[in-house]
N, C-alpha and C positions, 0 to 999 in steps of 0.2 A: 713446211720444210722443203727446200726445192729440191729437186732432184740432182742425182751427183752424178759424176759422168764418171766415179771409177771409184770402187768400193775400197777402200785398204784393207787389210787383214793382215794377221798374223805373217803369213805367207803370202807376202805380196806378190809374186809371181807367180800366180795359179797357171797361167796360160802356159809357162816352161815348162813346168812340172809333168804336166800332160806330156807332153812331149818327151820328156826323160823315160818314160816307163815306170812314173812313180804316182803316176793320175789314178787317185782310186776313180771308180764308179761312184754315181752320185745315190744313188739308192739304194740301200740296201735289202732291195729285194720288194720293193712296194712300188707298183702301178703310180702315175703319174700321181703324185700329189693330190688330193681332193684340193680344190680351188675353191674359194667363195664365186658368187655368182658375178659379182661386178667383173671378178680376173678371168671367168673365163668367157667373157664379152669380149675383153680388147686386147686377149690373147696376153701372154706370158711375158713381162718385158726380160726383158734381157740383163738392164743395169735396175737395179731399184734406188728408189728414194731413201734415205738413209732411215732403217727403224727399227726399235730393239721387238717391236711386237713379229719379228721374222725367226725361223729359224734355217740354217745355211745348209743346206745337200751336199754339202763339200767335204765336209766331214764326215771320216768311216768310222766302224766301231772297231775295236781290237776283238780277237775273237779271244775269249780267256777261257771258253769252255774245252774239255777237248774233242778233238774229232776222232771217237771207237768207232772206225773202220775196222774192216777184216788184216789189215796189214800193222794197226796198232795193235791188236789184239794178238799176232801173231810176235810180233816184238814182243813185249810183254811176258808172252807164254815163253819163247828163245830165254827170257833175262835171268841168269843164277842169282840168288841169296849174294854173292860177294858182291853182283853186277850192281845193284841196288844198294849195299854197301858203299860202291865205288864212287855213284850218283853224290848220293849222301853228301861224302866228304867232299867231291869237286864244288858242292853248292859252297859250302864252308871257307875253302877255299876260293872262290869267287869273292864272296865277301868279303873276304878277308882282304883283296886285292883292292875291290872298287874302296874300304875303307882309306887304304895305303896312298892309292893315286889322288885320292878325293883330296885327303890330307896335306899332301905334296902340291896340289895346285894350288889350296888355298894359298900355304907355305911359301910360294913363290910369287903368289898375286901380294902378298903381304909384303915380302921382299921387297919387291920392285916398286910398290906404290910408298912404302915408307923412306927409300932412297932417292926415288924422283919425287917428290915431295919435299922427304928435305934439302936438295937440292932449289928446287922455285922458291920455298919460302927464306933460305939463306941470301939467294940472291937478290929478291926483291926485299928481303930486310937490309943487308947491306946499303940496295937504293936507296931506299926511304931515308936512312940514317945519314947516308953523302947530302942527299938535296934536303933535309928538316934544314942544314944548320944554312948551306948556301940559298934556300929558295928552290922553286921549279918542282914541288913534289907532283906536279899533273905529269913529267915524266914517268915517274914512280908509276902511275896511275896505270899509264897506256903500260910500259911492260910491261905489270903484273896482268891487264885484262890482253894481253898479246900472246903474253904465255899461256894464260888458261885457253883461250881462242882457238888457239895451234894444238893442243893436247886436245881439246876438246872434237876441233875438226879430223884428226887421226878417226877419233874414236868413232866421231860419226859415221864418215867414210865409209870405213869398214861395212858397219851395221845396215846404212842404207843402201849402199851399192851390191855387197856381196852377200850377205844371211838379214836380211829385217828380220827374220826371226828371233833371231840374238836381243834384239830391241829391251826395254823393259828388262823388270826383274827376273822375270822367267818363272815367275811363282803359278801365274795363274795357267801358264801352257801344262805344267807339269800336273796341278789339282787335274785337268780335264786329260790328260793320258792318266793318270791312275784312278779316274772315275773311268776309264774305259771306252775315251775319246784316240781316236786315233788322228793326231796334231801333224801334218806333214812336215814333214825337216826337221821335227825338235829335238829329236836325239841324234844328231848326225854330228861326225867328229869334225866340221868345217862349221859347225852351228859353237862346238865349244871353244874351238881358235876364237872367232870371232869374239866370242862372250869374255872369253877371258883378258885380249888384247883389249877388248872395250872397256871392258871396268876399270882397268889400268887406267886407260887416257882420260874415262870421263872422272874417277876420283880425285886422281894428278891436277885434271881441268881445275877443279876446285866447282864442281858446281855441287848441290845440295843433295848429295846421294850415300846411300854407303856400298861396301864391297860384299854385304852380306846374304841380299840376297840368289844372286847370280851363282852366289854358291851351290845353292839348292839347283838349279838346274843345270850347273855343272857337275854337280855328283851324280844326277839322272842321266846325263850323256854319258860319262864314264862307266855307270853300271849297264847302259843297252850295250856301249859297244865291250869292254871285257866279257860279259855273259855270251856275247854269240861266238867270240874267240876267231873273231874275221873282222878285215873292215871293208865293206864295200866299195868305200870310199878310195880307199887306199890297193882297191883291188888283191888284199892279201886274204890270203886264205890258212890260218895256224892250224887247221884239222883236228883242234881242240875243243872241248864243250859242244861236240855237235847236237849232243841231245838237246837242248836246251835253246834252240832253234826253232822257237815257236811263240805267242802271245803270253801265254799262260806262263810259261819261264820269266820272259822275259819283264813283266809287268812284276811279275816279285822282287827280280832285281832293282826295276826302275824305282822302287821305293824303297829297298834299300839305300842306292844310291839316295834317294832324297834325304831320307832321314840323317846320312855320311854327311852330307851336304852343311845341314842345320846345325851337326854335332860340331862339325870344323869353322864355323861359322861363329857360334856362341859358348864354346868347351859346355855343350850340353848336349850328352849322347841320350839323356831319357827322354828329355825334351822333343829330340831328332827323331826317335820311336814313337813318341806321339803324335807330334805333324804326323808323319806319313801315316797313321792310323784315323786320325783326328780329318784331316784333309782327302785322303787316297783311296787306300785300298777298299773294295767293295769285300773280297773274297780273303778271312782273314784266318788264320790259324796260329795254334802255340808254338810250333818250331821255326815257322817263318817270324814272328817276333821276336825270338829270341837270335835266331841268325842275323835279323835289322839290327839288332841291340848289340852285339859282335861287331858290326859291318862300323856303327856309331862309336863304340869304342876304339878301335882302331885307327878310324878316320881324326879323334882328336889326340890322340897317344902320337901318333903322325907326326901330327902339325906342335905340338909341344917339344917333341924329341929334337926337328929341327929347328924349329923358332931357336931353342935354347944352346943348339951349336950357334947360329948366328948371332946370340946375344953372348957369348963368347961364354955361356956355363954350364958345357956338356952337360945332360947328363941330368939337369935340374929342370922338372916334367911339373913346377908348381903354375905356371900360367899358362891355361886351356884357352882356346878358343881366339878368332881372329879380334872380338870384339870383347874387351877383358874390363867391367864394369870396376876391376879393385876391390878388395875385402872389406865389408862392410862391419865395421869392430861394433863388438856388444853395448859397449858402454853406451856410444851416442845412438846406437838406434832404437833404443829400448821406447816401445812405445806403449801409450796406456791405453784403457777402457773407453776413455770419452776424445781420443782422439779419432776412434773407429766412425762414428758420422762423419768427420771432417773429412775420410780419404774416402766416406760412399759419396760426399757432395764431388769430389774432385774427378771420381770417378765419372758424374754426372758430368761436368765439364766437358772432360775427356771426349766426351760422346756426343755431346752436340759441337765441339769443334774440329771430331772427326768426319761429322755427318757433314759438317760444314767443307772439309777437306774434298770431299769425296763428291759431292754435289757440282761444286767450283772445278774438278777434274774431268766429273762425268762430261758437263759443256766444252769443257776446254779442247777433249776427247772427239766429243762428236764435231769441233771446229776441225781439227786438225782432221778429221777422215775426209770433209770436205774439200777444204782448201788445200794443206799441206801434206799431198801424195806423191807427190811429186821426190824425189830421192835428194836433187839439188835442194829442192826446198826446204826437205826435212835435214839436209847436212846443215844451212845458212839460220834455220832458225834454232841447231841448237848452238852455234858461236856467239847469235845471238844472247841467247841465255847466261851462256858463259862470261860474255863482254858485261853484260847487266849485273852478271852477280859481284864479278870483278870491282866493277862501278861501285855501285853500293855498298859493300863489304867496305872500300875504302873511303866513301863519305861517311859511313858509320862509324870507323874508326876517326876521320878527322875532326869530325865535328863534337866527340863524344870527348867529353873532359872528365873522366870518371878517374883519374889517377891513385893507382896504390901502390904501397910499399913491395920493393921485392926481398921481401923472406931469407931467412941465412938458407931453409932448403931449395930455395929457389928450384919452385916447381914447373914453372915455365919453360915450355918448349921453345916458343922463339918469341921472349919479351920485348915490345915496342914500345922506346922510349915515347918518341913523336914530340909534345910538345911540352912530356911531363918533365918535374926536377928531376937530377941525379938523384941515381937509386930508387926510381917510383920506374913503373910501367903503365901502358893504357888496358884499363883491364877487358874494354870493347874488342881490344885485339886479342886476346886469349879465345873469346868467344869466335871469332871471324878468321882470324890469323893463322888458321891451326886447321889436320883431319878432322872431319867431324866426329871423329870416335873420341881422338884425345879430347875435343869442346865436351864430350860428355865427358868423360870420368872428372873433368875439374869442377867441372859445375858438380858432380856427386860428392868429391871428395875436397874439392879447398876450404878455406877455416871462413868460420861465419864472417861477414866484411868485406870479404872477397869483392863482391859485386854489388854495384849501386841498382837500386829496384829499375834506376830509370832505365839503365842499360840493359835492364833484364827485357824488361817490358818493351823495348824499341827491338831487341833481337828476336823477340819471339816473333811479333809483330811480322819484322821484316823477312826473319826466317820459315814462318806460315808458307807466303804469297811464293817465296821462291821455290821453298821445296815442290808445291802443288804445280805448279809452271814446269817443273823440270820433272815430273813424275810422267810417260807418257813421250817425252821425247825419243829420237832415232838412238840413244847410246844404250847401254846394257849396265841397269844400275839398279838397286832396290831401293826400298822406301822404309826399311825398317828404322835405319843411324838418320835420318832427317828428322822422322816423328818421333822417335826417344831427344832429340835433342830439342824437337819444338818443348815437348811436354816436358824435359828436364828446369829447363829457360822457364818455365811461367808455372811448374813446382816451385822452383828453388823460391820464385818471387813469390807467392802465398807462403810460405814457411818463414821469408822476410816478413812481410806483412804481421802474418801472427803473432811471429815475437815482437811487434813493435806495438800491437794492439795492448795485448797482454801484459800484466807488470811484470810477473816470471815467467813472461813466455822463453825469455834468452834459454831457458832451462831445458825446454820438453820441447820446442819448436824449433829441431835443429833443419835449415837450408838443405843440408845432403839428403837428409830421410825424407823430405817433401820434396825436392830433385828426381828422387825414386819414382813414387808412389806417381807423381805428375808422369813421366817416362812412361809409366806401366797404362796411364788410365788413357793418355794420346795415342798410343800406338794398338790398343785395344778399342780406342774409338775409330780409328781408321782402317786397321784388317778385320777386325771381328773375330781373333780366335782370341779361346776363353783355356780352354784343358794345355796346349801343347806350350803358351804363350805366360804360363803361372809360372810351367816347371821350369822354362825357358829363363825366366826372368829370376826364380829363385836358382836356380844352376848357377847365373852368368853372376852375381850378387855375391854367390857362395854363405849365403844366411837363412835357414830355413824360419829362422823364426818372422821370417816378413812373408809367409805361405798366405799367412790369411789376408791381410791388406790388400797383398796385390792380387789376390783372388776375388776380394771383393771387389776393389776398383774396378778389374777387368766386367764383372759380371753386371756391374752397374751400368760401363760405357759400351758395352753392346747390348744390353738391352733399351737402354736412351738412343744410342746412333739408329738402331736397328727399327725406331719406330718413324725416324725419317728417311733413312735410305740402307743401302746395303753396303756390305763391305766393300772395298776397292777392288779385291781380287775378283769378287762376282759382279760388281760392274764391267770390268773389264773382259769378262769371258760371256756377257752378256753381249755388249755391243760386237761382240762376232758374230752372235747370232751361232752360237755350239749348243749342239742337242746335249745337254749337264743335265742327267739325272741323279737327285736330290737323295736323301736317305727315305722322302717317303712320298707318297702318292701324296698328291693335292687331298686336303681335307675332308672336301665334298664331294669325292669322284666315285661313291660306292655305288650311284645309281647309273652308271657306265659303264659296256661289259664290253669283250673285249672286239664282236660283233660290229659296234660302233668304231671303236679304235682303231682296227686291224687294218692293212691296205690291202686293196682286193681290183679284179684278178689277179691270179698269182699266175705266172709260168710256171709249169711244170716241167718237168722229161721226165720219160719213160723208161724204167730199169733197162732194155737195150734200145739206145736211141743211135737213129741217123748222126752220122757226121756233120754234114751239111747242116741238120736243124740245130745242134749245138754252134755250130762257129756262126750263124747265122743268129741267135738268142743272143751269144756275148758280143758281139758286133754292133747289135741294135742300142745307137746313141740316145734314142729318147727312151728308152728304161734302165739300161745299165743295171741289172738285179745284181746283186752281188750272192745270196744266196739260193737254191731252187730244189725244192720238193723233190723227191722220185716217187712217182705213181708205179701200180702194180696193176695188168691188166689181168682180173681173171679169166682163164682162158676160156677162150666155147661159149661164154655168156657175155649177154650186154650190160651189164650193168657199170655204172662208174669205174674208175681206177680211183683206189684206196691207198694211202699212202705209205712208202716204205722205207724211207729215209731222206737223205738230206744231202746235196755234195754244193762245195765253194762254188762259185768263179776261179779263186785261184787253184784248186784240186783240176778243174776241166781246164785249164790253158796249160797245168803240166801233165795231164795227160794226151792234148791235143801234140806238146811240141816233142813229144816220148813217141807219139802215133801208136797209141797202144791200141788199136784196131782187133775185133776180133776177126777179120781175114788174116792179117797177118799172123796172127797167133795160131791160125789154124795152121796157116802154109809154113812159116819158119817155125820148127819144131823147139829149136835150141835157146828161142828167143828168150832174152833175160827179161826175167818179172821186175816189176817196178818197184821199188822199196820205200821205207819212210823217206828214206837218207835223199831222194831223189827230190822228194817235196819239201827236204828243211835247207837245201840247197839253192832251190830258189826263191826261200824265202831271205828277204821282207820285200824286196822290191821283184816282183812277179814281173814276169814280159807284159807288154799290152796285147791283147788279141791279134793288133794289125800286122805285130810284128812274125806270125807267126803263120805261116804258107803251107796252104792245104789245098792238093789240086783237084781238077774234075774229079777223076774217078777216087781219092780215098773222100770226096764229098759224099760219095755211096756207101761207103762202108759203113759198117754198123761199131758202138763203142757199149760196151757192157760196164756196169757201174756198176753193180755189185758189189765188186771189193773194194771200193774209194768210200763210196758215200757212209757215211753217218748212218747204221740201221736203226738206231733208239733217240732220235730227236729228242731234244722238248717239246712235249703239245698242251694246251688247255681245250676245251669246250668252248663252243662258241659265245655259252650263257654266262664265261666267268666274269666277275668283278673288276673292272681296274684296278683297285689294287692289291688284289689278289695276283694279277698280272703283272704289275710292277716289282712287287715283292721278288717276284719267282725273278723278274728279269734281270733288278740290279742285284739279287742275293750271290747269283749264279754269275754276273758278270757274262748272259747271254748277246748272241749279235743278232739271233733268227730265233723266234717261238712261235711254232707253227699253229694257226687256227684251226682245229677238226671238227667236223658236225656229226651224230651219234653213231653214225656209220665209217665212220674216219678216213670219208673225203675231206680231201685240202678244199677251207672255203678263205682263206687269206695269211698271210704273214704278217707278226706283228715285229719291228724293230726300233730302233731307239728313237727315230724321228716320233714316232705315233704316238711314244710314250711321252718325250720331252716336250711334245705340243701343249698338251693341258698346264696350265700353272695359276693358280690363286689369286684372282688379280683383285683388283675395289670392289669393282662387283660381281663379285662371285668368281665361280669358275671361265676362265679364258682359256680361245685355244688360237694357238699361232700358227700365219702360214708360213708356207715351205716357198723358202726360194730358191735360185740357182745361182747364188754366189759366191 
């Protein structure tokens, strides 16, 4: 693989960010990297060769444990029985908010993209209908891929010049901050502008995407920023929620917001509570589930209340959710005993054509981080996209003669005669011609006949190659409404097929119900959730009695996908190269203690250390600790310093720009003590060191740490287990677990790099290096 000359990521402009005062440190607290012997021959490159066996320094961890300093503990002790009460309900209230707004965006993304939508398709059906009878339909052509082109290049724009982050679904940024990644820019309210104008213009585009995912990490953006009751951004400060001004808050919200996200997404609030369970949270508890489940309720109570002013019937809360599959009636879906193998085979399908999805993506993926990094490039090759799908969509419709009657309920959204008799429609264009949401509920719900197998089999076909191509591009789009409508498209066609096999098949092999079951077993082939993704699909269905089919389906097409590749979402948070720790240690990692794992030497400081040797520690670019020991000398003897706690980086750069000196605290009497309030204030985005001027002489002063640091760290033994040590670290949602030897000198730090290293590869245990990208 040749070497690249500029890595892409997530956050394409690592080099700004620096610069902003939003640069974390690259280490969390561990000595340079162990290097294999070849790298450190020829010295550290700078750009690497593109490769997932790396994992990226760039990434921080959220700290979710808390910091009991002597000043939290003093809070705490200040806090009345009401205070606590008060907490309580503002959390409630939080929710209850990010619910509201989650809702209201969808609300409006729904809005917007159903009125410029039917806008482009009115217009260009008009066309079409002028030049079928006079000739010239290649005009038709070019408008319709002119419009998507122009919708589509907004979209791009946006995403590549101003937040790449926005990029994608957003699904997998959000898995790796609620695993305890700390993702930069992903919850910034210029990250949800972005997201939200994007989905607009790339759905409108008409390229292969739907509006569902993006949800999910627009309810994650709307839950960091309500929960801090500030926006940085916006430089406003509401002097609200300031408690909740730290990691640990803030990462409950952020899955709230997810779950808000999912609920408004598919009117499935239990579903919404499972993802974020199923995918997220490491640190889980019963009130915070049931506050999610609130936050989920709300979010689609929301988006129902106003959908149904806009469909002009106040008041009337029966259709949930942005993606509304239609009631599935008893009659035709009652399925029997010996149909159950036919949905584990379909199941199997599923799953080797999402492996196959996901394979064709993964190359596509690792093309585009080579060649197309560029921001031009990435805006021209998704017009590109847009111009092709354009293209296609309307040779498939010309060339396809599948003609059928339109119906006294004429269900059809915007029926295209083209070259059929009066009163028929081209049923290609129902598939093509339309949202991809409405493509699906017809394919679920029109009467058997509907659709000719050929047409079935040419759409899936073509519809495969483009969603995968357009999965991955610079716009802000998910993947869920592309693969429910591939799997819908080549269900409905097996459901065809059997009743045509069969002499009574017309009877028990109805098209909608295998439209289903296909939907559930492709989109379960290509993300690989199994729990959040049943309820999801029974919620959005409204039929429990289909629990078990698409339970099986699901469980069959990730266990088939799953023996060729992985899901989409952890390919994609793989070729970042993000230290993702998994729910359990590698298999065979018990003969590995934590000795081996741990990064060693460690800096330390000393419970009252020099000035000068701290601004001089955070300063120094080739280690960047981000966490540091405090040793304890005892006094009069020589023996080691034993260890006494634990303080940030970011704890010592606000006490550096506070100058909380113990000279001055001697000489000014009156001098005000430092509070929590002073450290949730500069949080999340801490000053950088450089920015922060300390002259000769307070370079002498002395700085007492006592009261800041962490006096009861997490420690292990130097003999413990890996996964004894994993356990502790993701249980806890730890950022630093200190190494001690029997005497409880610090002999290293262990942090998520050194964990995320090991992972179970072909043969055997693998361990990945560290780079700086």
């Amino acid at each position: 693989m040749a070497n690249i000359t500029k890595k892409v990521s997530w956050s394409s402009r690592a080099d700004e960010s620096g610069a902003a005062g939003e640069g974390t440190p690259l280490l969390n607290g561990s000595e340079q990297p162990k290097l294999s012997r070849q790298d450190s021959l020829r010295g550290r490159p700078k750009e690497i060769p593109h490769n997932e066996k790396l994992l990226s320094l760039k990434y921080e961890s959220l700290d979710y444990d808390n910091i009991e300093n002597q000043l939290f503990l003093e809070e705490e002790r200040r806090m009345s029985y009401m205070g606590f009460r008060c907490l309580e309900i503002s959390r409630w209230v939080v929710c209850g908010l990010i619910g509201f707004l989650t809702g209201l965006i969808a609300c409006m993304i729904d809005i917007v993209v159903e009125e410029l939508a039917g806008i482009k398709y009115q217009v260009v059906k008009e066309n079409i209908e002028k030049f079928t009878e006079v000739g010239g339909l290649s005009i038709s052509l070019i408008l319709w891929a002119v419009l998507n082109s122009v919708f589509v290049m907004l979209g791009a724009i946006i995403v590549a010049f101003f937040e790449p982050i926005a990029a994608g679904s957003g699904i997998p940024q959000i898995k790796c901050y609620l695993n305890g990644v700390k993702i930069p820019r992903v919850v910034r309210l210029k990250t949800l502008l972005v997201k939200v104008c994007g989905v607009i213009c790339s759905v409108v585009g008409g390229l292969a995407v739907g509006k569902e995912g993006p949800m999910i990490h627009s309810g994650a953006v709307v839950a960091a920023g309500v929960s801090q009751g500030r926006s940085t951004s916006l430089k406003r400060d509401f002097k609200i929620f300031e408690y909740f001004r730290r990691d640990t808050e803030k990462r409950d919200f952020v899955s709230a917001g997810a779950a808000a996200g999912v609920s408004a997404a598919f009117g499935a609030p239990v579903g919404g509570v499972l993802f974020s369970l199923e995918e997220g949270a490491s640190f889980w508890n019963q009130m915070l589930t049931w506050r999610i489940f609130f936050a989920s309720m709300i979010s689609t109570f929301t988006l129902n209340f106003f959908l149904s002013i806009y469909h002009n019937n106040p008041g009337d809360l029966s259709n949930p959710g942005l993606i509304n599959f239609g009631r599935f009636e008893n009659e035709r879906v009652a399925y029997n005993l010996y149909e159950i193998p036919l949905f584990i085979a379909m199941g199997a399908i599923g799953g080797l054509l999402g492996a196959l999805f996901n394979v064709l993506n993964y190359w596509l993926t690792i093309f585009r981080i080579r060649y197309v990094h560029r921001p031009c490039l990435q805006v021209m090759e998704a017009m590109l996209v847009a111009a092709v799908t354009a293209t296609v969509s309307f040779t498939m419709i010309y060339f396809s003669n599948d003609c059928q009657p339109l119906g006294p309920e004429h269900t059809e959204e915007y029926p295209l005669q083209l070259f059929c008799a009066d009163g028929e429609y081209n049923s290609m264009a129902t598939a093509f011609f339309n949202t991809p949401e409405r493509s699906v509920r017809s394919l679920f719900h029109n009467q058997p006949g509907t659709y000719n197998p050929l047409t079935l089999g040419l759409f899936t076909l073509t519809y495969f190659f483009l969603a995968c191509w357009t999965y991955g591009l610079a716009v802000s789009a998910g993947v869920f409404i592309p693969s429910l409508l591939i799997g819908a498209a080549w269900g409905r066609l097996c459901g065809i097929l059997l009743a045509s096999i069969t002499s009574n098949g017309s009877i028990w092999a109805d098209p909608g119900k295998y439209a289903l079951i296909g939907a559930a077993a492709q989109l379960g082939g290509i993300v690989r959730m199994t729990l959040s993704l049943t309820v999801i699909m029974v919620e959005a269905t409204g039929n429990v009695t289909y629990g078990l089919p698409i339970m099986l389906v699901l469980m069959t097409a990730k266990i088939v996908g799953d023996y060729f590749v992985e899901g989409l979402y952890d390919i994609h948070i793989k070729l970042q190269s993000v230290p993702f720790l998994h729910w359990e240690a590698p298999a065979t990692s018990h003969w590995l203690t934590a000795r081996e794992v741990m990064s060693s030497p460690v800096t330390c400081l000393n419970r009252i250390e020099k000035v000068g040797t701290i601004v001089d520690v955070l300063s120094n670019t080739s280690t960047n600790h981000n966490g540091f020991p405090v040793v304890a000398q005892v006094a009069g003897s020589d023996e080691p310093a034993k260890l006494c706690g634990l303080i940030l980086r970011s704890q010592l750069i606000v006490l550096l720009k506070h100058k909380v000196f113990v000279e001055l605290a001697r000489s000014r009497l009156t001098q005000r003590k430092l509070q929590l309030k002073d450290f949730r204030d500069a949080y999340p985005r801490f000053p950088p060191i450089q920015s922060i001027h300390v002259s000769q002489d307070e370079r002498e002063c002395m700085m007492d740490l006592t009261e800041f640091m962490n006096a009861t760290p997490y420690t292990v033994p130097q003999e413990t287990s890996l996964p004894r040590v994993f356990k502790l670290f993701r249980a806890l949602g730890l950022r630093h677990l200190v190494v001690v030897d029997d005497e409880n000198r610090v002999v290293g730090l262990v942090t998520r790099k050194d964990l995320a290293r090991y992972h179970l590869g072909k043969h055997g245990l693998e361990e990945l290096q560290l780079a700086q990208t």
